[in-house]
MDTraj code that builds the backbone (N, CA, C; nanometers):
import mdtraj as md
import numpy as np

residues = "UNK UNK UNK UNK UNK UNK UNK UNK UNK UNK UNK UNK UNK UNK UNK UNK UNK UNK UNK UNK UNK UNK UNK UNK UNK UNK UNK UNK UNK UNK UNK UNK UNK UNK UNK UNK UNK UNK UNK UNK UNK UNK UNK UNK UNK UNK UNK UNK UNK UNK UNK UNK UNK UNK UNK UNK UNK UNK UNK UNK UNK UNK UNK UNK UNK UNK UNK UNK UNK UNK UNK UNK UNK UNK UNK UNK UNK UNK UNK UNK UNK UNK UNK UNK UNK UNK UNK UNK UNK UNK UNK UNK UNK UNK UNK UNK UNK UNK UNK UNK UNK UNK UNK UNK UNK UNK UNK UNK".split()
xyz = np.array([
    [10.1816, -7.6314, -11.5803],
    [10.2645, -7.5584, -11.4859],
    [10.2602, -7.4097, -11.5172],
    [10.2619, -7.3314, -11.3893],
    [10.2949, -7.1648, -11.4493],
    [10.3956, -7.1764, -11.5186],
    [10.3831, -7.0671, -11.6213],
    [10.4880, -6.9913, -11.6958],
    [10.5274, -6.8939, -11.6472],
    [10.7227, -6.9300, -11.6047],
    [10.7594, -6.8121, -11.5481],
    [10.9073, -6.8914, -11.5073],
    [10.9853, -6.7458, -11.5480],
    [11.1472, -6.7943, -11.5101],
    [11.1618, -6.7493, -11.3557],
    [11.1062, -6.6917, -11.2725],
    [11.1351, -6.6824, -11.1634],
    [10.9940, -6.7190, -11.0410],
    [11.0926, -6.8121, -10.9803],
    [10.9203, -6.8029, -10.8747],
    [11.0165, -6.8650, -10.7124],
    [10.9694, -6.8886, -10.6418],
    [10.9768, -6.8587, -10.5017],
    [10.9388, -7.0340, -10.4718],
    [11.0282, -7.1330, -10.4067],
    [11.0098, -7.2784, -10.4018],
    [11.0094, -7.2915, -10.2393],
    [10.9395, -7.3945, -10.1936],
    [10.9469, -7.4648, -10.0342],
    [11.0844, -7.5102, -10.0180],
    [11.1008, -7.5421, -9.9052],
    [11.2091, -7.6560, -9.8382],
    [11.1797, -7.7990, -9.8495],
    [11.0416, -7.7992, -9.8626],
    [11.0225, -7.9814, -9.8352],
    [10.9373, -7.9966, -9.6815],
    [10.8812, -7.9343, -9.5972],
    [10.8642, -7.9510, -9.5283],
    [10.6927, -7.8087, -9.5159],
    [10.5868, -7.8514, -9.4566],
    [10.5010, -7.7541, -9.4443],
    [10.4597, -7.7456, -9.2709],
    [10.4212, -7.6159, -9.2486],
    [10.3729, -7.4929, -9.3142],
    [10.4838, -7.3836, -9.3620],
    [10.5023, -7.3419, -9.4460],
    [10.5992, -7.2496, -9.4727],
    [10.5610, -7.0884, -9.5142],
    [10.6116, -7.0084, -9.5391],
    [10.5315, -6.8453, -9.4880],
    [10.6591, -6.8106, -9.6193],
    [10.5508, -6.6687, -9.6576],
    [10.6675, -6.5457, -9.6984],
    [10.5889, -6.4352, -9.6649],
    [10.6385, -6.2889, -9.6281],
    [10.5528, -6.1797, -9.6253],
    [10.6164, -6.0765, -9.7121],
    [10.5161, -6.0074, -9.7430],
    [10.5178, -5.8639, -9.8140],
    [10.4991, -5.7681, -9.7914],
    [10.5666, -5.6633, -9.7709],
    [10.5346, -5.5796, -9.7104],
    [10.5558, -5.4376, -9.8017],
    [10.4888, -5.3191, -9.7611],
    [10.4257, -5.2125, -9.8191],
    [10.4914, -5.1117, -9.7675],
    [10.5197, -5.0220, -9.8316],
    [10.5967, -4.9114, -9.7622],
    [10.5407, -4.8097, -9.6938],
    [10.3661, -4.8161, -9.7252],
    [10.2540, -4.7810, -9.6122],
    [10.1745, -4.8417, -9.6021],
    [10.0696, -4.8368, -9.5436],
    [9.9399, -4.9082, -9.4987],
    [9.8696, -4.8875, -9.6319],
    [9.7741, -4.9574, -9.6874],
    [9.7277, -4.9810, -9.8173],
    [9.5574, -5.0273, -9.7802],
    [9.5051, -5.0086, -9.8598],
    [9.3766, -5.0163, -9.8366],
    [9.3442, -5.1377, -9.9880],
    [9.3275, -5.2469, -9.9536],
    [9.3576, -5.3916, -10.0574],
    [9.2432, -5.4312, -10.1179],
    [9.1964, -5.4499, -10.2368],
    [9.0865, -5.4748, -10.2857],
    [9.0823, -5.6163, -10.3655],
    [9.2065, -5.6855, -10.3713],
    [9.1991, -5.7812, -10.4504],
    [9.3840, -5.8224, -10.4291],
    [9.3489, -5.9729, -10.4381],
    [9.4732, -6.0163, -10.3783],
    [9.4817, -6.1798, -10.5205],
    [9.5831, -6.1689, -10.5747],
    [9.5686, -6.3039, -10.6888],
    [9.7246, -6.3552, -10.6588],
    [9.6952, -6.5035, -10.6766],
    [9.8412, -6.5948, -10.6844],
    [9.8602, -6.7047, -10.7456],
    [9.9563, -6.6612, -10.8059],
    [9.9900, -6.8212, -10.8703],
    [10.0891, -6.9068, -10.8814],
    [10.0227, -7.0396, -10.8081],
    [10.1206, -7.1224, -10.7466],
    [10.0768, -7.2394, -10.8129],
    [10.2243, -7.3715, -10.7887],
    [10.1969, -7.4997, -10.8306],
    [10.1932, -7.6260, -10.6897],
    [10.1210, -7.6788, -10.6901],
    [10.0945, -7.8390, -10.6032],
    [10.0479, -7.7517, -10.4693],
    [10.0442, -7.6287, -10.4462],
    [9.9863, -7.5868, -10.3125],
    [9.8190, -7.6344, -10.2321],
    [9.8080, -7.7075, -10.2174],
    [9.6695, -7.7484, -10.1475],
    [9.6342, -7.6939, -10.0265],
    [9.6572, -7.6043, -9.9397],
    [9.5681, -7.5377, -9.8531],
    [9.6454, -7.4010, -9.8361],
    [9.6141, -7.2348, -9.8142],
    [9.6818, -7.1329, -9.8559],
    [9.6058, -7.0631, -9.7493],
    [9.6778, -6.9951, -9.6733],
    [9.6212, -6.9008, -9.5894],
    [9.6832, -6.7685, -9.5958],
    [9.6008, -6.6342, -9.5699],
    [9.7272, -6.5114, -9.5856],
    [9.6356, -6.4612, -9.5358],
    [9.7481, -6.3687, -9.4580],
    [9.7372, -6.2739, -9.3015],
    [9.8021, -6.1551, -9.3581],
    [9.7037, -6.0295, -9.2231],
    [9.7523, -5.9243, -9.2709],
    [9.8069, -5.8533, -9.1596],
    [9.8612, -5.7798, -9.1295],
    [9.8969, -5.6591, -9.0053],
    [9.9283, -5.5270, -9.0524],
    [9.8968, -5.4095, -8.9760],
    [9.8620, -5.3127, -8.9748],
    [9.9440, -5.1992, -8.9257],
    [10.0474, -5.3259, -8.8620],
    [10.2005, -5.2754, -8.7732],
    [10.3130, -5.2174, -8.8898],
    [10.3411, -5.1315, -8.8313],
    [10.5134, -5.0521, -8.8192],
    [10.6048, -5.1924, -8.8987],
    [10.6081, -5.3002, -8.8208],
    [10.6731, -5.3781, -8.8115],
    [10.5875, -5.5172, -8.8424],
    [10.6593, -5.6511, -8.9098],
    [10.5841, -5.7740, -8.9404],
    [10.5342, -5.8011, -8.8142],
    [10.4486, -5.7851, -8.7587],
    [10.4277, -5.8446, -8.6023],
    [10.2301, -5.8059, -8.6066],
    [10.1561, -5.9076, -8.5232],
    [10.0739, -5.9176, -8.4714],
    [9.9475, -5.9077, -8.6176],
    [9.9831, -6.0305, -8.6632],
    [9.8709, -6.0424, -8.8351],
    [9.8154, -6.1432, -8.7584],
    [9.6767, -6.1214, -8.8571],
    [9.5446, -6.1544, -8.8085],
    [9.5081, -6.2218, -8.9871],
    [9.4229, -6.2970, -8.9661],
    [9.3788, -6.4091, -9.1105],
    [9.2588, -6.3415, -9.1470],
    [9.2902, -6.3168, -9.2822],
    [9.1786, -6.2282, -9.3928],
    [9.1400, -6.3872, -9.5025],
    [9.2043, -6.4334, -9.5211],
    [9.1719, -6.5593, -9.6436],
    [9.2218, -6.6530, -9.6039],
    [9.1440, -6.7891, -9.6165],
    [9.1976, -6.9315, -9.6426],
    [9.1421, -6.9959, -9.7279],
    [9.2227, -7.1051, -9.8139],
    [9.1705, -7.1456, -9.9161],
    [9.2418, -7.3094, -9.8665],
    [9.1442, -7.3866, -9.8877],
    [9.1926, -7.5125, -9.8813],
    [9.1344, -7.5751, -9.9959],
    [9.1661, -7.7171, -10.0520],
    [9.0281, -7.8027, -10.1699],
    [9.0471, -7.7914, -10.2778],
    [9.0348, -7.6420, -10.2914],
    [9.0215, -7.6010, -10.4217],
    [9.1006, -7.5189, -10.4983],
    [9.2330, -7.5518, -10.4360],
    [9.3251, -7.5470, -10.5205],
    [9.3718, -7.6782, -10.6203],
    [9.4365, -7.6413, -10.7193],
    [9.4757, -7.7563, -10.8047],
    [9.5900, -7.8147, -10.8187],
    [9.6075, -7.9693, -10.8558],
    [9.7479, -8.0087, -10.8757],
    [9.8356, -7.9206, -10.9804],
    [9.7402, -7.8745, -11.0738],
    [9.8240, -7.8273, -11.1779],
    [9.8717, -7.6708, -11.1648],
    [9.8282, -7.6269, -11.0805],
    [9.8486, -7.4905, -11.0296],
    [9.7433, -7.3883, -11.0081],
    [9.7201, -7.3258, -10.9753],
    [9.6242, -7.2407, -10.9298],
    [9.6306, -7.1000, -10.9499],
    [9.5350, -7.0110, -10.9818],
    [9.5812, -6.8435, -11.0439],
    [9.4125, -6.7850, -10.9806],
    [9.4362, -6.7646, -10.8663],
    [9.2669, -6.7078, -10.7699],
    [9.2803, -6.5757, -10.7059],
    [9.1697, -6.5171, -10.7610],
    [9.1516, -6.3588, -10.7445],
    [9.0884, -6.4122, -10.5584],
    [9.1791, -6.3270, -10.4919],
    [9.0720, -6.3152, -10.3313],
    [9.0174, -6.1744, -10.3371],
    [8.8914, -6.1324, -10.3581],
    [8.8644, -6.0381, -10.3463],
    [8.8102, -6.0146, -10.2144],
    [8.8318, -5.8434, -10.1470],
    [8.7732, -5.8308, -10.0098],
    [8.8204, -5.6861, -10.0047],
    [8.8140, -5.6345, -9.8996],
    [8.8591, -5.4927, -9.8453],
    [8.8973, -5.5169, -9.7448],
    [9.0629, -5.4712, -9.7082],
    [9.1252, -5.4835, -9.6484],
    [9.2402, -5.3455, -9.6216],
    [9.2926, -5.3432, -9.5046],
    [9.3744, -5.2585, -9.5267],
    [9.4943, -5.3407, -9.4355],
    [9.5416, -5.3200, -9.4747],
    [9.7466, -5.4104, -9.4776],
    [9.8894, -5.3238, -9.4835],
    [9.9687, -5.3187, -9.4174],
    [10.0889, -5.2943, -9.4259],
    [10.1630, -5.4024, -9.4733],
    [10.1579, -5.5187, -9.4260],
    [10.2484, -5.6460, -9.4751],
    [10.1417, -5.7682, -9.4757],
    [10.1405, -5.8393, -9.5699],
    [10.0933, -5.9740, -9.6350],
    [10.1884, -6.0606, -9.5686],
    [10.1245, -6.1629, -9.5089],
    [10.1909, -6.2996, -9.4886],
    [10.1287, -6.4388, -9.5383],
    [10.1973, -6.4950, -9.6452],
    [10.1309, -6.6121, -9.7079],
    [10.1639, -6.7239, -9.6639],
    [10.0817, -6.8423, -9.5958],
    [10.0846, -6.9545, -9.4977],
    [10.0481, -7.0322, -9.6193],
    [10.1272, -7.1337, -9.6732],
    [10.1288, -7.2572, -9.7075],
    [10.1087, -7.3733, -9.5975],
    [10.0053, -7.4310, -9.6121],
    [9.9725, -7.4965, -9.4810],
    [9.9825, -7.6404, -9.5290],
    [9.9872, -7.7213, -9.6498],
    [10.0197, -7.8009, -9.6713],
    [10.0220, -7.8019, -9.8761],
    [10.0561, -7.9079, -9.9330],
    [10.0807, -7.9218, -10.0484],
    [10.0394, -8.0688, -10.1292],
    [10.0300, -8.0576, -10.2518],
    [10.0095, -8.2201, -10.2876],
    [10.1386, -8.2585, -10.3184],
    [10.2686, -8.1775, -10.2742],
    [10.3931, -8.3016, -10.2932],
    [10.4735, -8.2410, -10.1826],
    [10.5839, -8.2465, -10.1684],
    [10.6812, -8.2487, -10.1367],
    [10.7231, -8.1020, -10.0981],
    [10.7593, -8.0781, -10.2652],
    [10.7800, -7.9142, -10.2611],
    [10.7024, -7.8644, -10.3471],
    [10.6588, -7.7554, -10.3516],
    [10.5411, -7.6513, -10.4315],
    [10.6193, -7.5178, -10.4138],
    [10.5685, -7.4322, -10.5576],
    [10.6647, -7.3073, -10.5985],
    [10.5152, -7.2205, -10.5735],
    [10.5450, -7.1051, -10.5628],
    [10.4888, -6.9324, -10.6097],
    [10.5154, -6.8964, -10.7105],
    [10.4994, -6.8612, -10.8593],
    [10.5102, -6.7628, -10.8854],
    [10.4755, -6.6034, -10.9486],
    [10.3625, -6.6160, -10.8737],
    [10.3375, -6.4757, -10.8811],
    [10.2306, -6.4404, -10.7768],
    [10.2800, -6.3120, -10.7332],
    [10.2075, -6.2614, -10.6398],
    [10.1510, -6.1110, -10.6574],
    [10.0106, -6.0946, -10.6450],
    [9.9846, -5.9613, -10.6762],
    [9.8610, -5.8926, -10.5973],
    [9.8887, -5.7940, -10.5485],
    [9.7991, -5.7280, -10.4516],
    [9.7655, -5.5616, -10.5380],
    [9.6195, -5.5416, -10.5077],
    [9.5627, -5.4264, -10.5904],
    [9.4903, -5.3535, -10.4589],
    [9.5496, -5.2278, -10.4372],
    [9.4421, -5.1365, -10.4268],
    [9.5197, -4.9882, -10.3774],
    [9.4492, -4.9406, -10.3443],
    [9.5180, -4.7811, -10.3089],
    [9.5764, -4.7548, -10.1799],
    [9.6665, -4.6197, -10.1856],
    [9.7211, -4.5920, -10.0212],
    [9.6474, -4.5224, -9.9493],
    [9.6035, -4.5738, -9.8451],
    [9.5465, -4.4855, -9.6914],
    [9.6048, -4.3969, -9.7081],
    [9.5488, -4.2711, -9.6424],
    [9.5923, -4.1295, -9.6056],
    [9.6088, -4.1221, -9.4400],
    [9.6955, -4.1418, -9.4325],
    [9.7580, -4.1763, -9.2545],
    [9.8076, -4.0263, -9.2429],
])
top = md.Topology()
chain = top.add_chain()
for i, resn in enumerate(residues, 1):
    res = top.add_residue(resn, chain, resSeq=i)
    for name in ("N", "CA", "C"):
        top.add_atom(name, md.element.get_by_symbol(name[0]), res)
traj = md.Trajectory(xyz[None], top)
């Protein structure tokens, strides 16, 4: 299991979402997470003012693990807010905990 006193749990029910958002537009070079029992992971990005109108940069289905998972998505991207789609799980409920996005701020 991750090690970690704080992490972010489901309801029991999939697909379930969280987003992140940036206090500007960001130009993203690498995106890593680590979660437990998550089996298919999708995350969207938008470019908006506001959480509205994200479009899908990564999906990962398979090859995630029962025992938890810790996967660099590397790409170039530019993002105002992250939205992470849990699209299904190998149980019930499955946790986050940790989420980390790398790269520099656009010059807007």
């Amino acid at each position: 299991r991750p090690d970690s006193e704080t992490f972010w749990t489901t309801t029991g029910m999939f697909p379930q979402e969280f987003i992140i958002g940036f206090p500007k537009c960001v130009k993203i070079s690498k995106v890593s997470i680590q979660c437990y029992l998550v089996r298919t992971l999708r995350i969207e990005r938008s470019v908006s003012k506001d959480p509205v109108g994200f479009e899908q940069c990564i999906e990962k289905g398979k090859i995630l693990k029962q025992q938890g998972f810790c996967g660099n998505h590397v790409g170039s991207f530019s993002a105002t807010y992250l939205r992470f789609i849990i699209k299904s799980g190998f149980d019930h409920f499955v946790s986050v905990h940790r989420v980390m996005a790398e790269g520099t701020a656009e010059n807007t």
